[in-house]
C-alpha positions in Angstrom: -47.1 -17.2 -21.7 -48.4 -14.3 -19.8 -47.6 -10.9 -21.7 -46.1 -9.6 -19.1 -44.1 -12.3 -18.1 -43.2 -12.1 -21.8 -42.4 -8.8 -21.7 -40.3 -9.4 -18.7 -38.5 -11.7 -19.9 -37.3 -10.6 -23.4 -36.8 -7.2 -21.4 -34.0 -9.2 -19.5 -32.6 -10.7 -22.3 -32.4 -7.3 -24.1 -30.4 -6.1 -21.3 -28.6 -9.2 -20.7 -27.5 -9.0 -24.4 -26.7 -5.7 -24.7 -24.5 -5.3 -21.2 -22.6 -8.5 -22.6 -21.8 -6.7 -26.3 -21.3 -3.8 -24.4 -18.5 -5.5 -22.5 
């Protein structure tokens, strides 16, 4: 996959994860 897209992507799963343990 494209790095950035990549990047993008585990970026938003990084925040995804963390808002939900933060809940």
């Amino acid at each position: 996959c494209d790095f950035k897209d990549c990047e993008r992507r585990f970026s938003h799963s990084d925040q995804l994860k963390r808002h939900q343990r933060r809940h």
